[in-house]
N, C-alpha and C positions, 0 to 999 in steps of 0.2 A: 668546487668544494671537495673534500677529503672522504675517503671513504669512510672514517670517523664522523664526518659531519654528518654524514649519511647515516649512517649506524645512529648517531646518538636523537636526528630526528627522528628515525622509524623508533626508536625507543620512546620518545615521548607520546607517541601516537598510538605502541601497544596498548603504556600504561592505561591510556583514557578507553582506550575498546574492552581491556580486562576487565571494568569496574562494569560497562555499558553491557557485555555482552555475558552469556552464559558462559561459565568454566570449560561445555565441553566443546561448544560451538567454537569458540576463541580457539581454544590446544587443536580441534579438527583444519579450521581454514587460515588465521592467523599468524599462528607459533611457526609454522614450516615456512613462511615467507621472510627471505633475508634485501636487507638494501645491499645494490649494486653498485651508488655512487649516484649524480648528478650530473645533468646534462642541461645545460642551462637553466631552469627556474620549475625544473622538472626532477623528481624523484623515482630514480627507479626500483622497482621492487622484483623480485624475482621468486617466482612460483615454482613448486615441484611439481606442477604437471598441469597440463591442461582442463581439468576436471574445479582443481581449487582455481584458476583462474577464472574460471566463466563463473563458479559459485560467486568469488570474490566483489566481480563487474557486477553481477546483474543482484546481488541480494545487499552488497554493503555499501552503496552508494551513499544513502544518508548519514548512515555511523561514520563514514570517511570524511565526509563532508562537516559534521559538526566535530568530527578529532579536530581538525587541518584549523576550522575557527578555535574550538577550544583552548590549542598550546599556541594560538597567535601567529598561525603563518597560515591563513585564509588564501595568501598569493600563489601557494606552491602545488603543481601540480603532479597525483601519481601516477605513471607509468607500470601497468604490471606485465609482464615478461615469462616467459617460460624457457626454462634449462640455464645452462650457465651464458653467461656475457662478461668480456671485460669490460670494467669499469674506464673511466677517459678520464684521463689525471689533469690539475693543475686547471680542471673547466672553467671560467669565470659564470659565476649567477649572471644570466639576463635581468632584464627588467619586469618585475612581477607581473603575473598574469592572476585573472583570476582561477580562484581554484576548483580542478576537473580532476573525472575520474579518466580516463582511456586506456587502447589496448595498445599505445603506441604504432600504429598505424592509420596514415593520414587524421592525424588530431588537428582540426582548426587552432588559429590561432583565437586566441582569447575573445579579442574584438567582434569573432565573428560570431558569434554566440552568447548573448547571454544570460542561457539554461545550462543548468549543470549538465556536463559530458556522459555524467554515469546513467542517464537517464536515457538512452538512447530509442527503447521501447516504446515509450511513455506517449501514445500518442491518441487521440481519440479514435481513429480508424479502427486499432486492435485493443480498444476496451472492450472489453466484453459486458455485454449492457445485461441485467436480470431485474427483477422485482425490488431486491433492494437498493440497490443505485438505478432506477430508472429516472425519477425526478432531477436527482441531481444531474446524471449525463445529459437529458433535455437539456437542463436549466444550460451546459457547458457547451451545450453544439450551439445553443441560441444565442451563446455571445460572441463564438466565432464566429454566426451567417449572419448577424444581425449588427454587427461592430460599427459605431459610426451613426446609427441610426436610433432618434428619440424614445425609443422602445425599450432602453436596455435600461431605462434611469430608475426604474422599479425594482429591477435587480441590480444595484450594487450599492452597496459592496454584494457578491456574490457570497455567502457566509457557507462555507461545506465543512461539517463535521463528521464524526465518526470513529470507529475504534482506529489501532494501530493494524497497518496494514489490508485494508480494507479499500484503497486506490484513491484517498483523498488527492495526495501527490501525482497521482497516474493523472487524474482528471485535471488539475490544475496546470501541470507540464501541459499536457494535452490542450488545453488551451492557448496557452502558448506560443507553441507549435501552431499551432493554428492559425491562429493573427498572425504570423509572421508571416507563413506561407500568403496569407489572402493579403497582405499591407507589409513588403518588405521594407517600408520607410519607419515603421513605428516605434516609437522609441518604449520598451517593454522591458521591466529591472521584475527579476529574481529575488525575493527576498526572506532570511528566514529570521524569522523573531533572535536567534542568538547573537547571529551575522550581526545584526543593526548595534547590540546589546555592544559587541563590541567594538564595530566600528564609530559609535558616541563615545565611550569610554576614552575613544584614543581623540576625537575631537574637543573633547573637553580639557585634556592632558593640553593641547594645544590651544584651549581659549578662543575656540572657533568652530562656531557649529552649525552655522549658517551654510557654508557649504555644504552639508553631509543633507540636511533639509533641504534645498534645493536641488542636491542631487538627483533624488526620488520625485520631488515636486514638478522635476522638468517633464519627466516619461507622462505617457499616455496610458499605459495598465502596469499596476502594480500588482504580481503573486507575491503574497504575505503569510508564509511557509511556518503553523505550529503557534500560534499565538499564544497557545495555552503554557508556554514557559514563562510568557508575565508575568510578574509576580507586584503586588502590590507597594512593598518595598522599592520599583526602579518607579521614582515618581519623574524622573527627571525622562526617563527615556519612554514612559506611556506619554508624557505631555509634548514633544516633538512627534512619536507613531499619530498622536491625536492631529498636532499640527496638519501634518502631512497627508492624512487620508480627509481631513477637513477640504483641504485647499484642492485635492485632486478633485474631489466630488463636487464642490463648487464652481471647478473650472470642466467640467464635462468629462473627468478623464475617469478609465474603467479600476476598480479594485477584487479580486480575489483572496479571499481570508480562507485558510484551514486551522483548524481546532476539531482537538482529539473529544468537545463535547461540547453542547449547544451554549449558546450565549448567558443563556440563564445561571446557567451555572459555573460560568467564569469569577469563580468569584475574587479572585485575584484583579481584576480588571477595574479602574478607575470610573465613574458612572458615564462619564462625558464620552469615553473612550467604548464603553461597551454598550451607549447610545448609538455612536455612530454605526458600531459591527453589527446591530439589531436592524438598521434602517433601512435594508434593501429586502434583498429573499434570503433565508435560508434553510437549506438543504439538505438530509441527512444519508448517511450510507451506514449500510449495516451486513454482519456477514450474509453472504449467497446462499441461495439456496442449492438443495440437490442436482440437479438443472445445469446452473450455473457454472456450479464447481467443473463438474465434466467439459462444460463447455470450455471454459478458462484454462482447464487442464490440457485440451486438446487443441485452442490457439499456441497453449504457450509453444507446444510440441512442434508448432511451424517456424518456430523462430529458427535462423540460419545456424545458431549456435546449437542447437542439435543435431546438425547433419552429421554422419556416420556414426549416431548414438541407436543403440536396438529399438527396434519399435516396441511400442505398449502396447500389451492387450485390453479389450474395454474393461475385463474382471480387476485388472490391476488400475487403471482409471479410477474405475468404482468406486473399490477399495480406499484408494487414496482419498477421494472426493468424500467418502464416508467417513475418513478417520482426522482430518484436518478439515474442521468446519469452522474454525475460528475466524479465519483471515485467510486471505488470499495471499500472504506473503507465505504462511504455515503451508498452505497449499503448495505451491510453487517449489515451497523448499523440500517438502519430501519427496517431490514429484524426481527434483533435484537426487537428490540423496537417494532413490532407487535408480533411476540411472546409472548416476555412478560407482555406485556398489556393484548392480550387473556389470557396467563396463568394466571395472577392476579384476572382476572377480571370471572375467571371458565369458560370462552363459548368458542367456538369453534373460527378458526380463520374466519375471512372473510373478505370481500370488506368493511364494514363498522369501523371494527377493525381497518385493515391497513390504512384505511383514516384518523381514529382519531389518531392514529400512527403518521401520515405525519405530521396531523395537529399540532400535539407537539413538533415535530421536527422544523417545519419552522414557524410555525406563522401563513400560508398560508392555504388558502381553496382549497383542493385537488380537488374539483368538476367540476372547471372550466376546462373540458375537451379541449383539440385542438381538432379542425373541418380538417379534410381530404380536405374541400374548402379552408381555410384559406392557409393550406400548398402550394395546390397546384396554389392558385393565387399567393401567393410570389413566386411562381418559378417563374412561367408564367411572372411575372414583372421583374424579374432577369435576363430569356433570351429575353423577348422583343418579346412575342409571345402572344397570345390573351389563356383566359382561356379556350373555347370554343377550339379551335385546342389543346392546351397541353390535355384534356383529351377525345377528340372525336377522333381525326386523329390519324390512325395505322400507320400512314407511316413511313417511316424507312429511313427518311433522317434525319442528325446527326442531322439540325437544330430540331425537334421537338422529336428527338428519346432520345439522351442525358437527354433533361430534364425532358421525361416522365420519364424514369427510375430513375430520379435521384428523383421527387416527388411520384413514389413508395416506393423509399430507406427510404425518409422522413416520411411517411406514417406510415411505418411499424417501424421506429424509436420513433416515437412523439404520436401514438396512438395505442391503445389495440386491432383494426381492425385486422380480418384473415385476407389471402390472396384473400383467394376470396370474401373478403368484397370491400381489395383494389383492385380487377380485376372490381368488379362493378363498380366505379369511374371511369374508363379507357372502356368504353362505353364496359362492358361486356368480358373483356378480360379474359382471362385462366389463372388458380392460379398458374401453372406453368410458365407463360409469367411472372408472376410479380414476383415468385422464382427467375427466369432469368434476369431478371432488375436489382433485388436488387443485386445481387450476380454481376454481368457486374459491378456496381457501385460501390461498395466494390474493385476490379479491377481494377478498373482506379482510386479509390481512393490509391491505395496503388502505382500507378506506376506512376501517375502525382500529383506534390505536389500543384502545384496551386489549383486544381479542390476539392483537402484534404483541403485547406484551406476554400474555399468556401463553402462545406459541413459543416464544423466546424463552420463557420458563421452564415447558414443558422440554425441549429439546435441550436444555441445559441438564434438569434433574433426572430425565432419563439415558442420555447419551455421556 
C-alpha cells in the first residue's frame, strides 16, 4: 500500500479517538504520531519519542482496538516506532490477521494468540489484589485452578462489573492468560460486544450466519468484553449473543462477561439475554483504596518499561495515590505523566514534578490540601455527634466507636498523614489503634453494603 493509504487510514482512526478521547489528551499523545507506510497487514505509526510510545502501548490499547473495529478494518495491525524509518514501497497487503497492538519487535503471528497484543501486562500474577476487587480476583484465580472441573458451573457466566478503568479487562485477560498457560489445547475467543456487532452485520450482508455462531459456539471459554454497548434496538444481534452463550453453557463450556454496571441495570438488555448474564456469580470491582493505590503504583514501577526512568520518592507515590482515586487507569496515567515531565524536563522526580503533573492533567491546583478537621467534622455531622467527642472520647460504644474509625479510614484515604500523625488527632492514640480502625472499616465496608455506600459518598463530597 501507498504511503497515502497509509495516511488516509491513520486519518480515519484519528477521527474516531478525537470524538472518544479528551481534546488535550488526543493533541498531547495522538496529534505528533505520523503513518510510515505498510508492511504487509501491518500499519506503521511513528512516534516522537519514546515517552509517547510506552504512554501510547500501555494506556490506549482498547480505544485502538475499538478505532481499527469502528472504520471496518478489525484485520489490520498497528506497529508503533520511534524516530524516523523509511517507508517500503509498492508492499503487497498479506492476508489479514487479527487486530494487535505491538512494539514491532518479535510480534506473533495472529494465530498464535488470541488476546489482544496491546494487553501484554494483563495478567493475574501482577494484579494487584485490595479490598475492592478481592472477591472478583478469587472468583478469576478459581477458574484458572479449577478449569475443567464440576465446580465452576455456579460461576458462569463469570459476570464482573465495574466502573471504567478499575481492571475489569486486566482480570478477564488475566484469565486468559491463564487457561492457556495451564491447557495449551484450548480453544479460547476474545470477544468484545462491538467486534461481534460488526462482524453480524457483515454476515447478514452475506445471508449467512451460521458460521459467525458456530464460530464462537466451537471454543471452550468465551471473554465477552463491554456488554454494556447493547442496546435494545440490535434485536437481531442480542438473539444470536443469546444463541451462543445458551448453547456454550449447555454444553459445559466456560463464559466471562464485563459490564461497566450490574445486570439489574442493563436495561438495554433483552430479559432472555440478561436471564442468562444473571445465572452464574456476579462480581463487582470498585476504586482501591489508599493501600492499594501505593501498592499498584509501585508494581506498576517494576514494569521493564521503566527502566532508566528516575526513581519515585514514597511523598510523590502518595501524592499521586491521593490525587487519582478514581480508577486505576487515572492512576497509572499520572503516574505516567510525572515520569515523563521529570524525564523531559532532566531533574529528578519530586513533589513539585508530580504537582505540575496533576496540574496538566486536570486544570486544578494540586495544593489545596484536605484538613484532617474538615474530614473529621463531616463525620461528626453525618452521625450527629459533636466534633469534640468524635476525636477526644476513647470510648468504645458503637455510637462514637464506628465513626472514629471510619474518620481515621477517611484520613488516611484523603491525606498524605502517617498513622501516627492520624493517632494525634484522636487525642494521642497508638498508630496501631488507628491500623486497627482502618482495617475494622475496610470490614464492615465489605460485609455491609450500606455503610460501602456511605463511605463512597463521603470520600466523593469531601475529596
Amino acid at each position: 500500500m501507498s504511503l497515502q493509504e497509509a495516511q488516509n487510514t491513520w486519518n480515519l482512526l484519528c477521527q474516531y479517538l478525537a470524538h472518544k478521547m479528551q481534546e488535550r489528551v488526543f493533541r498531547d499523545w495522538i496529534s505528533p504520531c505520523v503513518p510510515i507506510g505498510f508492511t504487509g497487514d501491518t500499519l506503521k505509526i511513528q512516534t516522537p519519542d519514546r515517552s509517547t510510545k510506552l504512554w501510547i502501548e500501555q494506556q490506549m490499547a482498547d480505544e485502538l482496538y475499538d478505532a481499527l473495529v469502528h472504520v471496518d478494518l478489525p484485520d489490520i495491525k498497528l506497529v508503533f516506532t520511534i524516530g524516523e524509518e523509511k517507508q517500503k514501497k509498492n508492499e503487497i497487503p498479506a492476508k489479514p490477521a487479527k487486530a494487535t497492538i505491538s512494539d514491532g519487535t518479535n510480534s506473533l503471528p495472529s494465530e498464535a494468540s488470541v488476546l489482544p497484543q496491546g494487553f501484554e501486562s494483563y495478567t493475574l500474577d501482577n494484579f494487584v489484589v485490595g479490598p475492592s476487587c478481592n472477591m472478583a480476583f478469587n472468583a478469576a484465580q478459581g477458574i484458572v485452578e479449577n478449569y475443567g472441573r464440576s465446580n465452576l458451573s455456579n460461576m458462569n457466566p463469570l459476570f464482573i462489573y465495574g466502573g471504567s478503568g478499575l481492571g475489569k479487562t486486566h482480570l478477564m485477560i488475566g484469565i486468559g492468560k491463564g487457561l492457556i498457560a495451564r491447557h495449551p489445547k484450548l480453544q479460547l475467543a476474545y470477544l468484545k460486544a462491538e467486534t461481534f456487532v460488526h462482524e453480524l452485520t457483515g454476515a447478514i450482508r452475506a445471508n449467512n450466519t451460521e458460521p459467525l455462531r458456530q464460530k464462537y459456539q466451537s471454543k471452550n471459554v468465551l471473554l465477552f468484553d463491554d456488554i454494556q454497548t447493547l442496546h435494545q434496538n440490535m434485536v437481531r444481534t442480542q438473539e444470536e449473543i443469546f444463541y451462543i452463550l445458551e448453547y456454550m453453557i449447555n454444553h459445559g463450556k466456560h463464559i466471562v462477561i464485563t459490564c461497566d454496571r450490574p445486570p439489574d441495570r442493563l436495561e438495554g438488555l433483552h430479559d432472555r439475554l440478561l436471564t442468562r448474564c444473571k445465572a452464574g456469580l456476579t462480581v463487582d470491582v470498585y476504586a482501591p483504596d489508599f493501600e492499594t493505590r501505593v501498592a499498584i503504583l509501585k508494581k506498576k514501577l517494576e514494569d521493564p518499561a521503566f527502566e532508566g526512568y528516575p526513581s519515585v520518592p514514597d511523598d510523590v507515590l502518595y501524592f499521586i495515590a491521593n490525587k487519582a482515586k478514581a480508577s486505576v487507569r487515572d492512576l497509572q496515567g499520572l503516574l505516567k505523566r510525572t515520569l515523563f515531565q521529570a524525564s523531559f524536563a532532566g531533574v529528578e522526580v519530586s513533589l513539585d514534578v508530580a504537582q505540575e503533573a496533576y496540574r496538566g492533567t486536570t486544570g486544578n491546583e494540586p495544593l489545596a490540601a484536605i484538613s484532617m478537621e474538615k474530614i473529621c467534622r463531616t463525620v461528626a455531622e453525618q452521625y450527629k455527634i459533636s466534633f469534640s467527642d468524635l476525636t477526644k472520647k476513647k470510648s468504645r460504644l458503637k455510637e462514637y466507636l464506628i465513626p472514629r474509625q471510619l474518620s481515621m479510614y477517611l484520613c488516611r484515604e484523603l491525606t498524605t498523614a502517617s498513622y501516627e500523625e492520624i493517632g494525634r488527632v484522636f487525642n494521642n492514640m497508638h498508630h496501631s489503634t488507628v491500623m486497627n480502625a482502618i482495617e475494622s472499616t475496610t470490614t464492615r465496608m465489605q460485609k455491609d453494603s450500606h455503610f460501602h455506600k456511605l463511605v463512597r459518598s463521603l470520600l466523593n463530597s469531601i475529596g
